[in-house]
N, C-alpha and C positions, 0 to 999 in steps of 0.2 A: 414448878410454879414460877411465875414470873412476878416480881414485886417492884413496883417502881410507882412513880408521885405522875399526878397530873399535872395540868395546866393549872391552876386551880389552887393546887397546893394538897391534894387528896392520896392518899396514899391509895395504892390500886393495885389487888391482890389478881392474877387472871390465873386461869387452869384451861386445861382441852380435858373435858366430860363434864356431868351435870352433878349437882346435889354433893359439893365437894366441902361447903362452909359450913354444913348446918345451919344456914337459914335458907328459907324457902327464897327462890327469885319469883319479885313481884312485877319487875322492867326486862324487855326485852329489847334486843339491837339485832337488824337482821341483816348479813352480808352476800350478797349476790351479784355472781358475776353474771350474763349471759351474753354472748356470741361476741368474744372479749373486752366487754365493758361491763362497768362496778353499775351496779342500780343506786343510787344516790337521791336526795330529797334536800329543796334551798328551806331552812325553816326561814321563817320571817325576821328574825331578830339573832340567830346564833350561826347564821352561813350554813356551806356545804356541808351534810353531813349522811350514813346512813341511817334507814328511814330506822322508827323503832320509838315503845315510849311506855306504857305503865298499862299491866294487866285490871280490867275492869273488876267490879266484885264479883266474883263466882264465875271469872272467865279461868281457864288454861293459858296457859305462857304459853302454847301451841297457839289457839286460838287469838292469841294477842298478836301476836307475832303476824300471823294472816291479815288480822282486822289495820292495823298498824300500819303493814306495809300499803295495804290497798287506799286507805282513808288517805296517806301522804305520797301517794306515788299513781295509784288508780293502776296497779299491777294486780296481778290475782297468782297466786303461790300456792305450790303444793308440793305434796313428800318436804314439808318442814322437821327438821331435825336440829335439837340441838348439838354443840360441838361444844362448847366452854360456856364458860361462866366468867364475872368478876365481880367482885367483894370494892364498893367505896369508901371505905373511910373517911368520913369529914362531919361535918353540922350534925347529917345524919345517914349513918352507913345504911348502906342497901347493895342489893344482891341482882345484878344483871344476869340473865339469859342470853346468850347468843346463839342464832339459827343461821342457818341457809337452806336454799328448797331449791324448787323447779319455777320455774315463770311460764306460768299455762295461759295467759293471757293479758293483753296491754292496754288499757281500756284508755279510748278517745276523750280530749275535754270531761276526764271525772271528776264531782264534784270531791273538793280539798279541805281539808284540816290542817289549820295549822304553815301548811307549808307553799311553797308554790309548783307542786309536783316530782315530777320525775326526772331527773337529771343523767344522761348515762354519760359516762367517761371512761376512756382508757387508764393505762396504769400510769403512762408518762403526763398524760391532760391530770389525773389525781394529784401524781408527784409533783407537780407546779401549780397548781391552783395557791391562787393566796386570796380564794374568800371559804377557808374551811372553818367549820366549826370549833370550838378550844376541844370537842371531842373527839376530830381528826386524828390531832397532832402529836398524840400519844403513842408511845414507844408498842403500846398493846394495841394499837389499829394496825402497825406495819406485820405484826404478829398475827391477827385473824386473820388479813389478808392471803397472809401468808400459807396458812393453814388452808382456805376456801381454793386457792391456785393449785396449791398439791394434794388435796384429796378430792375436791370435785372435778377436777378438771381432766 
C-alpha cells in the first residue's frame, strides 16, 4: 500500500485490487492509454485531469466508470476492469475505483458534461503540462500510470 497526502492536504491511502478498505467505492477515475497517448478531460474549473467522477444511485462503478468516461470525453470503453483503489481522508473520506479498458470508439463533437472533452497526450506532453488538475499531481497518479504502461501495454 502506498500512503502519502495530496494536494490538498488529504491523506491518500492507494492499493492495486479492489474491495481492500471496507468501504464500498462510490467514485471512479479511469486511466487509458491508447496508441501511446493518456485519454485525458479539461474540466472547466480544476485543469487537466483523467476523466472519472461519482457512481449514480443504483449504477455499478463498472457502469460509472463507462458513463463518465463517455459523458467527458465522448470515448466509448470496454473490457473495463478495475486495478486499484484509494481511500481520502479529509472533510469526508471516500473510496475511489480505478479502471482501464479498451477504446472501442471516438465519437465526433459529443455532447459534454462538465468538461471540454477529450484531450490526448503523450507521457512527455503529461510530464510538462502546467494546467493539471491538484489531482494530477499526486505521488499516486505517477503510480497508476505506472501500473496501466506495464500491464496493459
Amino acid at each position: 500500500m502506498l500512503i502519502f497526502h495530496d494536494s490538498e492536504g488529504g491523506r491518500v491511502e492507494l492499493t492495486f485490487g479492489k474491495n481492500r478498505f471496507g468501504m464500498p467505492a462510490r467514485h471512479v477515475l479511469v486511466v487509458v492509454k491508447h496508441e501511446g497517448k493518456w485519454l485525458l478531460t479539461k474540466h472547466r474549473t480544476r485543469g487537466i485531469e483523467f476523466p472519472g467522477g461519482k457512481a449514480e444511485l443504483g449504477e455499478s462503478i463498472e457502469a460509472a466508470a463507462i458513463r463518465e468516461t463517455f459523458e467527458e470525453t465522448g470515448v466509448i470503453l470496454s473490457n473495463v476492469h478495475q486495478f486499484a483503489e484509494y481511500v481520502v481522508h479529509s472533510n469526508i473520506t471516500f473510496c475511489k475505483a480505478v479502471f482501464t479498458g479498451v477504446i472501442d470508439e471516438i465519437q465526433e463533437n459529443p455532447t459534454l458534461h462538465e468538461t471540454e472533452g477529450a484531450i490526448w497526450m503523450t507521457d512527455e506532453q503529461l510530464d510538462a503540462c502546467k494546467s493539471l488538475s491538484f489531482h494530477m499531481k499526486d505521488t499516486g497518479m505517477s503510480e497508476l500510470r505506472r501500473w496501466v504502461e506495464t500491464n496493459e501495454g
